[in-house]
C-alpha atoms as a printed R data frame, in Angstrom:
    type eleno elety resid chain resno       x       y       z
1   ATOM     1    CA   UNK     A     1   8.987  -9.158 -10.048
2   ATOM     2    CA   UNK     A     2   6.632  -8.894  -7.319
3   ATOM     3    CA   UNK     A     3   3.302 -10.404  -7.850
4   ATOM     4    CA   UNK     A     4   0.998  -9.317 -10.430
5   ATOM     5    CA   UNK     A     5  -2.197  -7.139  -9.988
6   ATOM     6    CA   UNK     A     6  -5.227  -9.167 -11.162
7   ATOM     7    CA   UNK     A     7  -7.812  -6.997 -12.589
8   ATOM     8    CA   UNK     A     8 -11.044  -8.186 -10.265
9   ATOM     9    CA   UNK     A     9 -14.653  -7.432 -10.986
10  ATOM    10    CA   UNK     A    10 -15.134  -5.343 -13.674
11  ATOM    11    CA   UNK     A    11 -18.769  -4.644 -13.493
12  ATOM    12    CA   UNK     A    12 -19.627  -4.112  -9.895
13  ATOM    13    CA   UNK     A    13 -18.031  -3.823  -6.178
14  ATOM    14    CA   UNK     A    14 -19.470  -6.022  -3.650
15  ATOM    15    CA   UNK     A    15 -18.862  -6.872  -0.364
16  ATOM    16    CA   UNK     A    16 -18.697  -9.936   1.033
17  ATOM    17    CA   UNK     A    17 -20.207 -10.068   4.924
18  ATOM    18    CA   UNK     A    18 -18.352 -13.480   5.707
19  ATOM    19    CA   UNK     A    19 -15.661 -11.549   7.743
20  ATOM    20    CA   UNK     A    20 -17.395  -8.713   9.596
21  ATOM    21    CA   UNK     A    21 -14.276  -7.823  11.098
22  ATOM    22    CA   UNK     A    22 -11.768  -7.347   7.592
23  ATOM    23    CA   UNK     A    23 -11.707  -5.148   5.447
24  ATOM    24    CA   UNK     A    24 -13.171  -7.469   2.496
25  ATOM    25    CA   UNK     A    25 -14.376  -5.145  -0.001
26  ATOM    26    CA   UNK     A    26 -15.020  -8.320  -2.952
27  ATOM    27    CA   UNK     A    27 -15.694 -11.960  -2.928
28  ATOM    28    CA   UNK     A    28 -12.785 -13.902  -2.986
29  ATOM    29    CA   UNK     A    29 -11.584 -15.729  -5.723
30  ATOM    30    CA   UNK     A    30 -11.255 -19.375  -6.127
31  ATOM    31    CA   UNK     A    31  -9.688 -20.396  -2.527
32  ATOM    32    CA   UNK     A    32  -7.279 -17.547  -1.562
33  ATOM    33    CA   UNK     A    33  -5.990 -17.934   1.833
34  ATOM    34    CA   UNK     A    34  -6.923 -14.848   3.989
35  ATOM    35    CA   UNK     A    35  -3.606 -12.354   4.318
36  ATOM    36    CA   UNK     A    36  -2.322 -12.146   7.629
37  ATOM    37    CA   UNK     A    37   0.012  -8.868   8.936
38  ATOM    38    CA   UNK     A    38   0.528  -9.529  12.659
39  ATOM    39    CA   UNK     A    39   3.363 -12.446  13.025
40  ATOM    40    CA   UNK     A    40   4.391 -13.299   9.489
41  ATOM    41    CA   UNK     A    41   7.439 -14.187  10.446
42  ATOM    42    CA   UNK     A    42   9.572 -11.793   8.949
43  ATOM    43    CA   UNK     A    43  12.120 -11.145  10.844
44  ATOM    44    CA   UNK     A    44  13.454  -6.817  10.270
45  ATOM    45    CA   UNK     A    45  17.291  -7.197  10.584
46  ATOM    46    CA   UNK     A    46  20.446  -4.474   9.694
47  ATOM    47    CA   UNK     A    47  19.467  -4.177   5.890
48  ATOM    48    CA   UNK     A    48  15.660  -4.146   6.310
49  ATOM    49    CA   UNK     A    49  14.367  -1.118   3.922
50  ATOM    50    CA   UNK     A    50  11.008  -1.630   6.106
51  ATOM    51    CA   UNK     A    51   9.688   2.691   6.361
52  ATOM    52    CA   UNK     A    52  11.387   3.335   2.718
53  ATOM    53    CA   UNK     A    53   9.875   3.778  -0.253
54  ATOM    54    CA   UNK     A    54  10.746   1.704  -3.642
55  ATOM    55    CA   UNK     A    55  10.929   3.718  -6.835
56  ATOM    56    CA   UNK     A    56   9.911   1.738 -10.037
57  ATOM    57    CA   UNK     A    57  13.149   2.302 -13.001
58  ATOM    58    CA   UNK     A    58  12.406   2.502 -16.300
59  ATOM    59    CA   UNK     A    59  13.768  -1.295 -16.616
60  ATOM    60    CA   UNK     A    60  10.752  -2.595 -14.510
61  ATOM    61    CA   UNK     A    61   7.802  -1.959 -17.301
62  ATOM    62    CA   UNK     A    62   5.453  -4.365 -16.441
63  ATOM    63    CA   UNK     A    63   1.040  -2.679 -15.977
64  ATOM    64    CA   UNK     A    64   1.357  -3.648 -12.134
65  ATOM    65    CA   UNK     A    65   4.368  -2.068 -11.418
66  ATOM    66    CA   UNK     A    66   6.020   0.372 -14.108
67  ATOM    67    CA   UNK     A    67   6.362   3.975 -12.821
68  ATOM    68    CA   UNK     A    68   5.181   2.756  -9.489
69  ATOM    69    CA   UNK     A    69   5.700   3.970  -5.341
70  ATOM    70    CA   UNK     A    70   5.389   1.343  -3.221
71  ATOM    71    CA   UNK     A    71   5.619   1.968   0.416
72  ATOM    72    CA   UNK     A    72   7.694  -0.861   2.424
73  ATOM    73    CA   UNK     A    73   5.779  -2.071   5.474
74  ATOM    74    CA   UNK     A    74   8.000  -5.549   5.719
75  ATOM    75    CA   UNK     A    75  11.537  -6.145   4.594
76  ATOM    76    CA   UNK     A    76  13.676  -8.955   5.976
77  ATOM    77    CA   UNK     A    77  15.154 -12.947   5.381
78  ATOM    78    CA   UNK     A    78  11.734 -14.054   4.513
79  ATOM    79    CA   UNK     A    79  10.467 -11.563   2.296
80  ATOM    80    CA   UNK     A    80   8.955  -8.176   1.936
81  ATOM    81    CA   UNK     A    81   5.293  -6.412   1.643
82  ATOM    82    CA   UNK     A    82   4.559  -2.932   1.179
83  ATOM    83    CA   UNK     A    83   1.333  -0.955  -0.491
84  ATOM    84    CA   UNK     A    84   1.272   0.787  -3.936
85  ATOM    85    CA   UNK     A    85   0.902   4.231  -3.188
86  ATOM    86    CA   UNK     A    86   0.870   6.000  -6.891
87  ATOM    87    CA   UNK     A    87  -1.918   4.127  -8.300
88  ATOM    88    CA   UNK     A    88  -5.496   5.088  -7.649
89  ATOM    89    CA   UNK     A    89  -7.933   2.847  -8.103
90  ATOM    90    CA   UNK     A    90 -11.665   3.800  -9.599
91  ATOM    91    CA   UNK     A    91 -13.056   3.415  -6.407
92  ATOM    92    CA   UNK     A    92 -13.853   7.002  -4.121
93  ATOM    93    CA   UNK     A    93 -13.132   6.722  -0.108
94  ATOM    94    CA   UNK     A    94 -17.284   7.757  -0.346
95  ATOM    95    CA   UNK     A    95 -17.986   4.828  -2.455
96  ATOM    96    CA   UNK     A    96 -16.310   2.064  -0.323
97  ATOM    97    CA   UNK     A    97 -17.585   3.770   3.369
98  ATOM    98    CA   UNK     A    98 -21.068   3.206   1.444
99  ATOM    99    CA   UNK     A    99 -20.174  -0.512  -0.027
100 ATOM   100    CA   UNK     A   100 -18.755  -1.129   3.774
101 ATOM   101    CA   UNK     A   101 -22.583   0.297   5.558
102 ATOM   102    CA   UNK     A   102 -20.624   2.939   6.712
103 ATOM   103    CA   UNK     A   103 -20.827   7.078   6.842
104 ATOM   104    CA   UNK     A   104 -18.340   9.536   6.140
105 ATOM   105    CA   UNK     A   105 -18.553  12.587   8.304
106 ATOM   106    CA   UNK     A   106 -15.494  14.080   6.688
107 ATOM   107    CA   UNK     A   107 -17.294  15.097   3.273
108 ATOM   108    CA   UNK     A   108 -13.679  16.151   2.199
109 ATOM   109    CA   UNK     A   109 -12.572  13.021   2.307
110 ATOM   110    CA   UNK     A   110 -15.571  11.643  -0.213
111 ATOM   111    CA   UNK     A   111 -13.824  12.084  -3.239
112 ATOM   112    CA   UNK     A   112 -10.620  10.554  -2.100
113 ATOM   113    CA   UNK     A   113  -9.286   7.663  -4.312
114 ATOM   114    CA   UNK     A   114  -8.589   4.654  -2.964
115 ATOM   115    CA   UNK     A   115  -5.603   2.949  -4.092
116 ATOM   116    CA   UNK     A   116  -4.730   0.071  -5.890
117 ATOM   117    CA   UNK     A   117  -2.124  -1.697  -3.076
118 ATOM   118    CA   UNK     A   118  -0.667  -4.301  -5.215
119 ATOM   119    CA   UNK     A   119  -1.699  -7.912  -6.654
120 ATOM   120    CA   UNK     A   120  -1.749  -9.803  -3.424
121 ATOM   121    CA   UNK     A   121  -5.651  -9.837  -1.665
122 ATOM   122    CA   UNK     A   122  -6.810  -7.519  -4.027
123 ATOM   123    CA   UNK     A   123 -10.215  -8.201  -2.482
124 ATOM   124    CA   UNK     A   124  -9.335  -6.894   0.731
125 ATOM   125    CA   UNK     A   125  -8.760  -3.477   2.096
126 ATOM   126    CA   UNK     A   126  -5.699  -2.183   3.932
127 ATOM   127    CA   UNK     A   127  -5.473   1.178   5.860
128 ATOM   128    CA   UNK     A   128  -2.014   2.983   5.985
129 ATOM   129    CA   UNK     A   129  -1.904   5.538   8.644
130 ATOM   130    CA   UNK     A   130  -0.148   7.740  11.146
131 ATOM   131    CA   UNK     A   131   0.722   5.808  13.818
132 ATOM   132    CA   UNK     A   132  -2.014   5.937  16.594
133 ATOM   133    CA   UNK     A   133  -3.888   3.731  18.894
134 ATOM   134    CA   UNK     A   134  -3.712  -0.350  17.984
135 ATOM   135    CA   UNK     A   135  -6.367  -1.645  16.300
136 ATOM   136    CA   UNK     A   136  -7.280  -5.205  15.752
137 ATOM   137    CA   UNK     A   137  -5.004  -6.715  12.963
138 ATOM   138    CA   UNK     A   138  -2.169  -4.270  12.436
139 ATOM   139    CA   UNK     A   139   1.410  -3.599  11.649
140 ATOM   140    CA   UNK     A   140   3.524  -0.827  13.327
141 ATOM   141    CA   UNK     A   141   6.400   0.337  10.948
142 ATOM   142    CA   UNK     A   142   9.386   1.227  13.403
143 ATOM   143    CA   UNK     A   143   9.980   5.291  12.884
144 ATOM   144    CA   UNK     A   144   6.942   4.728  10.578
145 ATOM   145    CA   UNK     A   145   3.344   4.207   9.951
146 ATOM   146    CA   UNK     A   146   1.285   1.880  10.388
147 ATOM   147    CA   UNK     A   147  -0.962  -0.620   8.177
148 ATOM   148    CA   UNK     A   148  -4.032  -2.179   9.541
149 ATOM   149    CA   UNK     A   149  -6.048  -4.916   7.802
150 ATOM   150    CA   UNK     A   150  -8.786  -4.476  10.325
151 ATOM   151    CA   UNK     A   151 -12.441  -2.891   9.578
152 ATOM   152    CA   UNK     A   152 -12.230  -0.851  13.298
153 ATOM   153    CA   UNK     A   153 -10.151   1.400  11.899
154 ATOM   154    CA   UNK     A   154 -12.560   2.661   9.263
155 ATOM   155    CA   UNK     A   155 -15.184   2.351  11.671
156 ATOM   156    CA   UNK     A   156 -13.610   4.879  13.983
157 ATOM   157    CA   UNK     A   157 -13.168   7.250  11.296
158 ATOM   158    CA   UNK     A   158 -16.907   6.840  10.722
159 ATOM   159    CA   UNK     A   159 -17.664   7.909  13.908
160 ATOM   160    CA   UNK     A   160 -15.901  11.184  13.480
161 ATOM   161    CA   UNK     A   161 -12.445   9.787  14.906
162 ATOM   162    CA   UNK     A   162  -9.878   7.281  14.249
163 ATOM   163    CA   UNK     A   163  -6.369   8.867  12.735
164 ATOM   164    CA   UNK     A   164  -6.486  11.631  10.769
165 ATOM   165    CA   UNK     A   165  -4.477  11.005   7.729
166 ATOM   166    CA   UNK     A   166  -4.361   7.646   6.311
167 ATOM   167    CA   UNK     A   167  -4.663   6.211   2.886
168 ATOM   168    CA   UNK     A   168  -7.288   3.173   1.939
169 ATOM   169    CA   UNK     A   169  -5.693   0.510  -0.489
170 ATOM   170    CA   UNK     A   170  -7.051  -2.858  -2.074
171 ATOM   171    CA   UNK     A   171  -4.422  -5.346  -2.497
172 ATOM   172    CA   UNK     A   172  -0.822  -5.483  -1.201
173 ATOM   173    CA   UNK     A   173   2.272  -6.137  -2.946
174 ATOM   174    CA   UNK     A   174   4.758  -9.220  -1.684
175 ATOM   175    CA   UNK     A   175   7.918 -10.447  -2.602
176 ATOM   176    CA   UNK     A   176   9.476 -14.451  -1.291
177 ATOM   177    CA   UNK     A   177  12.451 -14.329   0.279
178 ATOM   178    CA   UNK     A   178  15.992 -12.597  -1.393
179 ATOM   179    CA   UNK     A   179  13.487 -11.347  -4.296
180 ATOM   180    CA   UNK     A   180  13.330  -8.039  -3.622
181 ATOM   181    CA   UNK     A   181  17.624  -8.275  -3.239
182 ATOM   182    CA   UNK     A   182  17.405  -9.608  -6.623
183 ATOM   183    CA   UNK     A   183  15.082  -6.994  -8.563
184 ATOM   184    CA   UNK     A   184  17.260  -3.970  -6.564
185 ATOM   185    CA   UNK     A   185  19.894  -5.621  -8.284
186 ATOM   186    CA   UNK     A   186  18.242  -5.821 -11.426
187 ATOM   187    CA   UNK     A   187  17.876  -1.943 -11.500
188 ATOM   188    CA   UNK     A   188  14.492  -2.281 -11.022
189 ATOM   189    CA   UNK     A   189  14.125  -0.593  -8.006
190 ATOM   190    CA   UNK     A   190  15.573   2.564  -6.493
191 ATOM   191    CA   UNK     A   191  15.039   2.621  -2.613
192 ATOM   192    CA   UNK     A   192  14.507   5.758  -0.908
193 ATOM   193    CA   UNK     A   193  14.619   6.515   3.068
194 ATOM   194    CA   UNK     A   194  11.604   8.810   4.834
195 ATOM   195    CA   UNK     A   195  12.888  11.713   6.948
196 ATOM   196    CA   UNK     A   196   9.461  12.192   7.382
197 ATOM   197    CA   UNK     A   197   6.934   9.374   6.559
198 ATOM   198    CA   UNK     A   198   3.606  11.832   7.149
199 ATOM   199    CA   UNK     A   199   4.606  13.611   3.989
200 ATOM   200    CA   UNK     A   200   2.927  10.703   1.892
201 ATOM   201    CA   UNK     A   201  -0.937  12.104   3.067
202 ATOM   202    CA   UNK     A   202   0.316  15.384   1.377
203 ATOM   203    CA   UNK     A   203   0.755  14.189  -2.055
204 ATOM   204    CA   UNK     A   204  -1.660  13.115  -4.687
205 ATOM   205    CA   UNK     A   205  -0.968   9.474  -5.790
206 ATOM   206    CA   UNK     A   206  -1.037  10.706  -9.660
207 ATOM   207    CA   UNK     A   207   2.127  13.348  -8.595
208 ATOM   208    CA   UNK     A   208   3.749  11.010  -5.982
209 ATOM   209    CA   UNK     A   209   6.637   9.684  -8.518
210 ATOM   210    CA   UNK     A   210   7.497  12.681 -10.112
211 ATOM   211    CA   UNK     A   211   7.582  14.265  -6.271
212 ATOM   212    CA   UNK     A   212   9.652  11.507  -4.816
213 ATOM   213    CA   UNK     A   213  12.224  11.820  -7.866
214 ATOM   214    CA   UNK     A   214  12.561  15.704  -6.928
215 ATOM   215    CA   UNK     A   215  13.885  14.762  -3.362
216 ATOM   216    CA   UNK     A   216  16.494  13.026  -4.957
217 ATOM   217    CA   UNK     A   217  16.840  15.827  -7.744
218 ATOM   218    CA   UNK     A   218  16.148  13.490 -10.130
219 ATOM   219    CA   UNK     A   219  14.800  14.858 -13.601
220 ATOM   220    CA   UNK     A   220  12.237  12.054 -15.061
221 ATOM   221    CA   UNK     A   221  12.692  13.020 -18.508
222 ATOM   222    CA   UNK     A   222  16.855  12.204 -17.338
223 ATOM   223    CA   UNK     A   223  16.039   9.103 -15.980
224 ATOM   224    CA   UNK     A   224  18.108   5.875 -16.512
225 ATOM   225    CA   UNK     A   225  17.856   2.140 -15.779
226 ATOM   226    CA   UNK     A   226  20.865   2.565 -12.825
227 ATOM   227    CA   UNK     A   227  19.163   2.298  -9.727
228 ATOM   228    CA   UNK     A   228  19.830   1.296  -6.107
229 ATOM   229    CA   UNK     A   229  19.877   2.981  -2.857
230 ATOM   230    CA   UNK     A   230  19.468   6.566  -2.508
């Protein structure tokens, strides 16, 4: 499956300063390489799922992934990445604007989880978000929304602008080349295309399975291991 969440300081957040322009919410660990979005090399082509979300089956059981939504940011010959929408994280938006030396003007936003992206850089954040003006290190999801890996982003929203709606994760989830083929395969995924990608920002990451499986008129208590494309 795709690679597995590490559980990373339990006690405390920190942030590291080394980087004053990511969005490095923890010390690394060991000698991780930094995660780069902007020319990974993969290559989108006629099959790409890149914009759609992935829909965990009951076969795929695993804690980092099992009855998970993970939103597809990069799909082609070399692989895929995408962010773990469903699973909060016990971190507040507040919380991390304050770890980052940062306000919040939106008090509404305060209380807003952040989410736990996937395995891959847990220590770093990454901002989903309606597509708007580019920001430093950033991926533009054709038809889609955008992820950006930069601290600007956050910092615009500090200063009372920046996009509007837009979701905070730590972490990212990635998958080598033909995996993600493989585990659709498997059943372990169920692939789902976004009439409208905004729609995301409306749901609560606790409800978003349940809500996605009503597009498709799916009953969860019904559900089986045969999965695919919707």
């Amino acid at each position: 499956m795709g690679q597995r969440w590490t559980k990373h300081h339990d006690d405390e957040y920190e942030l590291s300063k080394e980087d004053e322009q990511s969005l490095r919410v923890f010390p690394p660990q060991g000698q991780a390489t930094t995660a780069t979005l902007v020319g990974d090399g993969i290559d989108p082509d006629a099959q790409s799922l890149r914009g759609q979300l992935l829909l965990a089956m009951p076969s795929l059981s695993d804690r980092t992934f099992g009855g998970s939504v993970v939103y597809l940011v990069e799909h082609g010959p070399s692989g895929a990445m995408g962010i773990v929408l469903s699973r909060p994280a016990d971190l507040a938006l507040g919380q991390l604007f304050a770890k980052l030396d940062l306000g919040l003007p939106q008090a509404h936003l305060a209380e807003q989880p952040v989410l736990q992206g996937g395995p891959v850089h847990p220590d770093r954040g990454f901002v989903l978000h309606e597509p708007s003006e580019p920001w430093g290190s950033s991926i533009r999801v054709p038809d889609g929304l955008s992820l950006t890996s930069s601290r600007d982003v956050l910092e615009a929203v500090a200063r009372g602008g920046g996009p509007q709606d837009f979701r905070v994760a730590l972490g990212y989830a990635g998958w080598d080349s033909g995996q993600l083929e493989q585990e659709i395969a498997a059943n372990a995924w169920l692939s789902i295309p976004l009439a409208d990608p905004m729609v995301i920002f409306s749901i609560p990451a606790e409800n978003l399975y349940t809500q996605a499986l009503g597009w498709l008129g799916i009953d969860p208590l019904q559900l089986s291991g045969v999965a695919g494309h919707a």
